[in-house]
N, C-alpha and C positions, 0 to 999 in steps of 0.2 A: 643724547649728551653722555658723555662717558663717566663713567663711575671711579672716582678714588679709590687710593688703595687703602685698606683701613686704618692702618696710624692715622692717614693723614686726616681721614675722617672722625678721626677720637681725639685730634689735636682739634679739632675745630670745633666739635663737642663741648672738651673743658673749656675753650677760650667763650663758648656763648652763654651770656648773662640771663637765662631764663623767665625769671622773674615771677608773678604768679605768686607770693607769698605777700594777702591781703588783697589780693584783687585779682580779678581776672587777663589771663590775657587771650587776646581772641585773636581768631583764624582768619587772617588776611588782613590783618592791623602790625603784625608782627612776621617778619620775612625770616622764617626757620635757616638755620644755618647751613641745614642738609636738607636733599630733596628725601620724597619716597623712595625712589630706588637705591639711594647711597643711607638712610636708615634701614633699609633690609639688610645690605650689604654686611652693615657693621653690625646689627642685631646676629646677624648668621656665625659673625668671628668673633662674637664676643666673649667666648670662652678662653680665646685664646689671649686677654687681653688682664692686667688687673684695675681693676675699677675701684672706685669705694662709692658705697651706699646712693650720696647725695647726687654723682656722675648716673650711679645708674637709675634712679630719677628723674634727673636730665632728659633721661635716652626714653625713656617711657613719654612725657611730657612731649617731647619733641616728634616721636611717631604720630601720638593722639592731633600735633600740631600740622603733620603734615598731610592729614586724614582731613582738615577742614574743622576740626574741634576746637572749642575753647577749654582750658585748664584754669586749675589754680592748684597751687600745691601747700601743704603744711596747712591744713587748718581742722580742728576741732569737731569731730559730727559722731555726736551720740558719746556713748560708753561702753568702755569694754567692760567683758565677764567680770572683772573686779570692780567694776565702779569707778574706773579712772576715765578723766575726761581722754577720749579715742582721739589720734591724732591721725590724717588721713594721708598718703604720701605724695595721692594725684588724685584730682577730680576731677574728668571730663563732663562738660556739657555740649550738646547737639544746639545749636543755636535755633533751629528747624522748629523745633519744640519743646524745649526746654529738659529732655531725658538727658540722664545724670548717669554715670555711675562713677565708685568711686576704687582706687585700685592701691592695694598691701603688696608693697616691693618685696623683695625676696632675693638678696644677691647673698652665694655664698661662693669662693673663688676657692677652696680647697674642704676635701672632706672633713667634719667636725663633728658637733652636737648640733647642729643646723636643723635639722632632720625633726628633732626633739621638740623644735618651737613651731612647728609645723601642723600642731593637734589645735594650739592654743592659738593661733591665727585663723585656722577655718572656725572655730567657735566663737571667736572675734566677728569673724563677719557676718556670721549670722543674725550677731546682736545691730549693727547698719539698720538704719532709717531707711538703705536706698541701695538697690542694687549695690555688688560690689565683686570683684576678681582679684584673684594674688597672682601676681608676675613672676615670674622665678628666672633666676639666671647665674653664668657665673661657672658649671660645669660641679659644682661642690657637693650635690645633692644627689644622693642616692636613688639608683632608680628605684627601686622599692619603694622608698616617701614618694617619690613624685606621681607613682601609679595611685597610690592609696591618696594625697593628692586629689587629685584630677578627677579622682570617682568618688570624692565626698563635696567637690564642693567647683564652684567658677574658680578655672585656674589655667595658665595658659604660659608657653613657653616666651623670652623675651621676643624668640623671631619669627613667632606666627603671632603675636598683638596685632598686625595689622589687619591681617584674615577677622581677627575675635573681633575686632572695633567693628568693621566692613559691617560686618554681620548683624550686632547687636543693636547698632544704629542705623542697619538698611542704609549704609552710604554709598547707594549703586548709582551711578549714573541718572537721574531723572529732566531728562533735557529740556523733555516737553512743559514741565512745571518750572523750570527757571527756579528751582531751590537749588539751595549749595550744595557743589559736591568734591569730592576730595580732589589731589593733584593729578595729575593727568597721567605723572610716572607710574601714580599704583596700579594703574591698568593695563599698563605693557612689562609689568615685572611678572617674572616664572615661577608659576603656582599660583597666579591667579584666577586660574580656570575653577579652583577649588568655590573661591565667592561667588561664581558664577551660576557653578551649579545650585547652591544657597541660595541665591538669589530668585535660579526660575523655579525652586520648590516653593517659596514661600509663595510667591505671586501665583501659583499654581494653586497652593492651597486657598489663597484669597480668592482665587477667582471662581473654584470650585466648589466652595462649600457652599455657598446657598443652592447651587446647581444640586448639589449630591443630599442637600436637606429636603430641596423639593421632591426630588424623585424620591427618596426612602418615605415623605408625606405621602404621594401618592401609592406607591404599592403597599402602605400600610390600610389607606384607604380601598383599594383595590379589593384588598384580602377580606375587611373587614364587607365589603357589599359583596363578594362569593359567602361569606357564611347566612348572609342574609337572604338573599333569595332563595328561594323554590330549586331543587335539584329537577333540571332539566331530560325530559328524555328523549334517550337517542332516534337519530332518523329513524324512519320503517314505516311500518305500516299501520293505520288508525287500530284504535285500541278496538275497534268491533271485528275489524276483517283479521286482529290475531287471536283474537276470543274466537272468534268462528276457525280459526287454525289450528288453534289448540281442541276443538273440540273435536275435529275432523282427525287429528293423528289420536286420540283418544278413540275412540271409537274404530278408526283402524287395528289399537293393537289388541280394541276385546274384541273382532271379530275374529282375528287369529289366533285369539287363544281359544274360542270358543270352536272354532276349525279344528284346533289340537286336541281341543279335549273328546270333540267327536271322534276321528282319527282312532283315537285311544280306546275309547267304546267298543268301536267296534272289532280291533283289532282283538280284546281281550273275548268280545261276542262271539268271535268265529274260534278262538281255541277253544272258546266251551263246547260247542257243539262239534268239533270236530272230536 
């Protein structure tokens, strides 16, 4: 199916009534107004675009939606650093199992003091009840903040959310189990090879660690029964026929000294008389 070009896709955006503010709304009850691959699309151009706030909440909401997620937006969980009741601006849930997280918008559409409220957001989330990620978008933000960003805390650009979600909630594919899984565009969109590889690490690591538990039990075990036994000795010959060896070149090398010292005798015998 061919992909809009982005206004038309941001026209259609503002015109959809999201909803989500006091209830839920869930994944396959509600027909998103854009697939997976036309929210990549416009997540990717979205710099180019001016938004405000509540739109680009929308666009977060609507990824999470076309991921297979249920939302809700605007509602109260926990307290910030001040003591004020926390107001959240999306909360997805996995239906699968009830995992939550919840996510701090971030749009800033031209450089500012943007940058500034950015210490006091990650400290924010810290104080969450519940997992939680900041979206950032807008082209506004300094690279600088958004590296310092990214390596203090869950934070993720608007046009790789879909990668972060994929990931956080294992929404890969699971055919054989008949659990839900997201829209079928996000899998033939470019750069999805990236979940992929996520995907067969973690199942690599699932399937490997009791394997790699067992074996480090046993060579521990291993180790611990060589300290214990008896130090064995090497092939050869019984311990009488090398005692009877050893006595035999012993006694060869005092016949020859005993040969030398004669030797010597006499050699010093014959100069005296001569």
């Amino acid at each position: 199916m061919p992909v809009a070009e982005p206004p038309e896709l941001l026209a259609r955006l503002r015109a959809w009534d999201p909803g989500g503010i006091g209830q839920w709304v869930v994944a396959g009850e509600h027909p998103p107004p854009l697939s997976a691959a036309e929210c990549a699309a416009l997540s990717s151009e979205i710099d180019a675009f001016e938004l405000t706030p509540a739109e680009f909440e929308r666009l977060i909401a609507l990824v999470g939606l076309t991921l297979g997620l249920d939302y809700r937006r605007k509602l109260t969980v926990g307290k910030t650093v001040y003591g004020r009741d926390r107001e959240v601006d999306v909360l997805f849930r996995d239906a699968r199992n009830g995992n939550r997280v919840a996510v701090e918008a971030k749009y800033q559409r031209v450089a500012g003091t943007a940058d500034e409220k950015l210490p006091y957001a990650v400290l924010n989330l810290q104080t969450l009840p519940l997992p939680g990620v900041i979206v950032y978008g807008g082209g506004g933000f300094h690279l600088g903040a958004l590296h310092w960003l990214c390596a203090n805390t869950r934070a993720t650009d608007i046009a790789r959310l879909p990668d972060w979600l994929t990931v956080f909630f294992a929404l890969w594919k699971e055919e054989s189990t008949g659990r839900p899984t997201p829209s079928p565009g996000i899998w033939d969109r470019p750069g999805v090879h990236s979940v992929d590889v996520f995907r067969r690490r973690i199942e690599a690591v699932q399937r490997g660690e009791p394997k790699r538990a067992q074996r480090r039990a046993i060579e521990r075990e291993a180790d611990r029964s060589a300290e214990e036994r008896p130090q064995l000795q090497r092939a050869g010959q019984p311990p009488e026929a090398e005692a009877a060896e050893d006595r035999a070149q012993q006694h060869g090398i005092e016949a020859r000294d005993d040969a030398r010292r004669e030797r010597t005798c006499d050699r010093a015998a014959g100069g005296v008389g001569a």
